[in-house]
N, C-alpha and C positions, 0 to 999 in steps of 0.2 A: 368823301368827295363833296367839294363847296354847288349848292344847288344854284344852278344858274339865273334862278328866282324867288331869293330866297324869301320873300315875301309869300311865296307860297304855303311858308310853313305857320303864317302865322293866318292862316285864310281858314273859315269854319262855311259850309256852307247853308244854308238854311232853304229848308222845303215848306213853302206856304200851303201847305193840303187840306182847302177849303171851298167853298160853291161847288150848288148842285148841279150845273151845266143845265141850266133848263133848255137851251135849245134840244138837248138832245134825250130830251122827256121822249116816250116813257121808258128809256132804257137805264139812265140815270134820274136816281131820285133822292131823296131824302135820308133813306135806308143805305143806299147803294149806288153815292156818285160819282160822278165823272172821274175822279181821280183813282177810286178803286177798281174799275171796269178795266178788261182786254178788249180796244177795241182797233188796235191795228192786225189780230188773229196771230199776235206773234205767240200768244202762249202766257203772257207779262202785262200784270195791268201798267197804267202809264206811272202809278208812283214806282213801284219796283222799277220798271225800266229808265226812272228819272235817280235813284236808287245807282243802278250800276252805272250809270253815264256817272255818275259824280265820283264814285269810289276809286276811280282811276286817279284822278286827283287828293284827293286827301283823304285820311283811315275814316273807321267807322267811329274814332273818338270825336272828330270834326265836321260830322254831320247832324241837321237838327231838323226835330219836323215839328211844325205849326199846326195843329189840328184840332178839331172841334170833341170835346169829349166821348158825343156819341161814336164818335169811329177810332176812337183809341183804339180798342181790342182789337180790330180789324187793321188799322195800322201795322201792331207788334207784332197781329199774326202775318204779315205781306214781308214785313220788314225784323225780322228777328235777329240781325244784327245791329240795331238803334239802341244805341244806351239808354236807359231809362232817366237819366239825368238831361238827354239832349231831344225828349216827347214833351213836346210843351202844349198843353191841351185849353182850347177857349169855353168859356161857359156858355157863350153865346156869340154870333157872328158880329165882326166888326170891322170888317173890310182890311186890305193888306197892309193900312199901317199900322193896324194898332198888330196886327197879326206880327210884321218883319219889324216891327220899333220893339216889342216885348223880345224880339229874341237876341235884337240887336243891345238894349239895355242889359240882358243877360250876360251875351260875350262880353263886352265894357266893363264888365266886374271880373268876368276872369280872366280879361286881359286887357288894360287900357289901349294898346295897339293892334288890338284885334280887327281882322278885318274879316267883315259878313257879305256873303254872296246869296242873293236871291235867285231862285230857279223852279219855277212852278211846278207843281207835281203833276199838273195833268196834259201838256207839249210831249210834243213827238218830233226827235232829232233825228236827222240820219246824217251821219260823218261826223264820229265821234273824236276822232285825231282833229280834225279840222274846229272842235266845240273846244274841246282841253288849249287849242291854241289861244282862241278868243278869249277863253278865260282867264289867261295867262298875261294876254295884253293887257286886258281890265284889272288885273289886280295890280299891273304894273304902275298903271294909272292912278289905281285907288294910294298907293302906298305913295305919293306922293300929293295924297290931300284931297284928291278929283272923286265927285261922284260919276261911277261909268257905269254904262248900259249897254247891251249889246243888239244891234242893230242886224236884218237879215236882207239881205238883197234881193229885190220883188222880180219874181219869177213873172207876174202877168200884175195886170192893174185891178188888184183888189180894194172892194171897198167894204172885206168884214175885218181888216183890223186898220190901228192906227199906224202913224208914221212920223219918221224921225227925221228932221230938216237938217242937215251936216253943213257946217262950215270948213273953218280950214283945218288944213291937217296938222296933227300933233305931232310932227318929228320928232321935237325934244324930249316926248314920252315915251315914242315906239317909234322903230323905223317903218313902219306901214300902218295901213289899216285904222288907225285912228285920228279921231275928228272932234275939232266943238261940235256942240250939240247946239244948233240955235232957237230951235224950236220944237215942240212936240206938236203933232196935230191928230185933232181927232178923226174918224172914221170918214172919209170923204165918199162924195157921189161918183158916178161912175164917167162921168168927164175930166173930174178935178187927177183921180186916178191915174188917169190916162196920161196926163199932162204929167203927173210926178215922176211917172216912168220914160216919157220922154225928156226929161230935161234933166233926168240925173240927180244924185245928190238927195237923197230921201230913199231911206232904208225901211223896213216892216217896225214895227216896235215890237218887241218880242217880249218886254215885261220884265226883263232881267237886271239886278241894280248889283253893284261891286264896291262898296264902300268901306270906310275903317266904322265901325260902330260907333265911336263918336264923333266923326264926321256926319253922319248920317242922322243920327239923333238930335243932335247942336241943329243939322238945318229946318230938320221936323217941329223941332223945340221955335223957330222962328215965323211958322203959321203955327201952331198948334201947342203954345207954351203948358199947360195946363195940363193935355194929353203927355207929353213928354214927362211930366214930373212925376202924374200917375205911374206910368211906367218902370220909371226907374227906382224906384217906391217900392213897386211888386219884384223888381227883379232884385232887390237888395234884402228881402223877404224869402226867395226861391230859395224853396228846399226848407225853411224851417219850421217851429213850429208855428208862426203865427201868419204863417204863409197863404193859406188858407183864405184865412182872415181878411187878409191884406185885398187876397183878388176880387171875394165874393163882395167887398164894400167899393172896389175902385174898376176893376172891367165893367160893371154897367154902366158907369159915368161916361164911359170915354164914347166920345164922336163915332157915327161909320164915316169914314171918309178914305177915298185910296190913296194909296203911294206916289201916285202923277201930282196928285193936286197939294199935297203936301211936303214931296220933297222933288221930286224930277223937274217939275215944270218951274219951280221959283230956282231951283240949281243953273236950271237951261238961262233964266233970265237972268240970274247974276251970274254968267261965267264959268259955274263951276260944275259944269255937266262935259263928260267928253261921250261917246259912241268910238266902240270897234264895231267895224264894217264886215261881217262876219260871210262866210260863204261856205256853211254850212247846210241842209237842207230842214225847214223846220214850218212847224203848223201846230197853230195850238188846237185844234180839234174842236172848232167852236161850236158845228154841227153836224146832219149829215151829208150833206154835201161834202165836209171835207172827210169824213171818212172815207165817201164814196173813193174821193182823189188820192189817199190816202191808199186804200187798198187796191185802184187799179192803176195805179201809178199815172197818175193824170191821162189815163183812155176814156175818154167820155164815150164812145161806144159799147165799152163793158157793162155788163152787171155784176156788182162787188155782191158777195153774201159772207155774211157775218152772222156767228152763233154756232155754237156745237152742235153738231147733227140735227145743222139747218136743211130742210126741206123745200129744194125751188124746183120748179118746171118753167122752162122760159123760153118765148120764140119772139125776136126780132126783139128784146127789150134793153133797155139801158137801164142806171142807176143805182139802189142798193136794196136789199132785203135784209134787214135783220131778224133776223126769228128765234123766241128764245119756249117758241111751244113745238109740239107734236105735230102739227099741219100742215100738210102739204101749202105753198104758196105758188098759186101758175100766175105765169104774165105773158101777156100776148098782146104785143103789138106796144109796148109803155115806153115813151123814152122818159129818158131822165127822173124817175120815179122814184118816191121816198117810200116803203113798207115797213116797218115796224110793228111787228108782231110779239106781241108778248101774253103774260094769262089771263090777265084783266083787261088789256085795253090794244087796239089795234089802229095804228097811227096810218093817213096814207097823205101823202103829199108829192114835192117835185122837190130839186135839189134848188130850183132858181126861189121857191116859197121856204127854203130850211129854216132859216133865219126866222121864219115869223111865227115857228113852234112856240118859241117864249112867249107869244101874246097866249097860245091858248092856255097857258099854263098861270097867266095874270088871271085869264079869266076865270078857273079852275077853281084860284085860290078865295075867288068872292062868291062863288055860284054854290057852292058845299060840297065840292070835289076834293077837297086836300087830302081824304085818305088815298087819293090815288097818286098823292104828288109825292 
């Protein structure tokens, strides 16, 4: 049977499973982050469950994960169907483009019409029918030359992510749901917020890019020429013997820089960015606050508890407890309250202060706290 999209067969998806999520220090760390953690109690840390969300769409020969050597082994153990041909492991961090250009320079060699989907390992979907659609639109997009992105419809006027400014609609690509993209913006205040959701037209940015791999790398290649050569250098190298070679003299050279400031944001300005307008339900898990939301399905009167044969006592309280010790944890009288309880370090704050865990983890990292990070 002729598949109705058949650009879908030539689609590989790529998992960037990288950063320690310091806002949600000290439960992710260094050893054990964000992306390896269960932290919606499904049983699934969020790579595995980004994992089965994708297998639906294309086998396990057409999936690739982006990760830092230290958590190889922890990888193949979460993921023990990932080819060892498609673990592509960094020596050291280098933010999402050198991370999705090295794997996109990869497919480009094993198939100049290859087309690469980015999808972070550490987001939390719910409506996966409705996620396989979006992605379907995007690559419908992409196979006709477009960098695409997929955009999330704001539930309330947040300002812990960014946001994607939609122009007109792309009939000629998809019969719905897709848009130029006219601008990206970044994380706004809580007025600006307000306004976006009332006027329409500005979607979440969710981080997800759909492109042909050398679409993608051609645009990268035009901020970042030098980075791109690197790249495709080491991927024309992968797998042999002098492979090795190749990465340990050229990945420390390359720039940290992200995937907005080197391919999305100059794409948006020249034209060549579309957004599907996705209405799926989705959170990248920046902290605990959204876990909290997260586990009680946006009841802010709840207390979420989180951790295997976590220990709470609680009267009149809100917010969340994670506990990953033996101690009883009582609350009485707390709303909105952050508890993190672990062996070493006991974290306490509010859900409205989550966000600002990362400073203390800045400060951590100069004060001679890093074995705890």
């Amino acid at each position: 049977m002729t598949s109705p999209n058949p650009a879908l067969d030539r689609l590989t998806c790529v998992i960037p499973a990288g950063g320690v999520g310091s806002r949600l220090w000290p439960l992710s760390r260094a050893n054990a982050p964000k992306f390896l953690l269960d932290l919606t109690g499904a049983g699934d840390s969020l790579l595995s469950a980004t994992w089965s969300r994708l297998s639906p769409i294309v086998p396990a020969e057409r999936i690739m994960v982006v990760t830092g050597n230290a958590h190889r082994e922890s990888v193949l153990e979460q993921l023990p169907e990932i080819l060892p041909e498609n673990l592509v492991t960094e020596s050291e961090p280098k933010d999402s483009s050198a991370a999705i250009g090295l794997a996109a320079a990869i497919l480009e060699l094993r198939d100049p019409d290859a087309i690469l989907g980015s999808f972070a390992a550490d987001h939390v979907i719910r409506g996966d029918v409705l996620f396989r659609r979006a992605v379907a639109t995007a690559v419908r997009a992409a196979d006709q030359g477009y960098i695409a992105t997929i955009g999330i419809h704001p539930s309330q006027p947040s300002t812990g992510f960014g946001y994607i400014s939609c122009g007109e609609a792309r009939t000629d690509l998809a019969p719905f749901d897709l848009y130029d993209v006219t601008e990206f913006v970044e994380k706004p205040d809580a007025e600006t917020a307000e306004a976006y959701l009332k006027a329409g037209g500005y979607l979440w940015n969710a981080g997800m890019f759909i492109a042909k791999a050398s679409v993608l790398l051609d645009q990268m290649a035009l901020a970042e020429p030098e980075m791109v050569d690197a790249l495709r250098e080491m991927a024309a190298s992968w797998g042999k013997k002098r492979g090795a070679e190749v990465r340990e003299r050229l990945w420390p050279t390359l720039p940290k820089i992200a995937i907005d400031y080197t391919v999305a944001e100059p794409a948006a300005a020249a034209g060549k960015m579309v957004c599907v307008a996705a209405h799926f339900e989705w959170d990248d898990v920046g902290d605990f606050a959204s876990v909290a939301n997260l586990l009680t399905r946006g009841r802010p009167s709840d207390l979420a508890v989180l951790g295997d044969g976590a220990q709470v006592l609680s009267d009149a309280s809100s917010g969340i407890v994670v506990s990953e010790s033996d101690r009883l944890v009582a609350l009485v009288g707390m709303e909105d309250v952050v508890v993190v309880d672990t062996a070493d370090v006991l974290l306490v704050t509010t859900k409205e202060r989550a966000q600002d865990v990362k400073r203390l983890v800045e400060r951590m990292k100069v004060s001679g706290g890093g074995h705890l990070l």
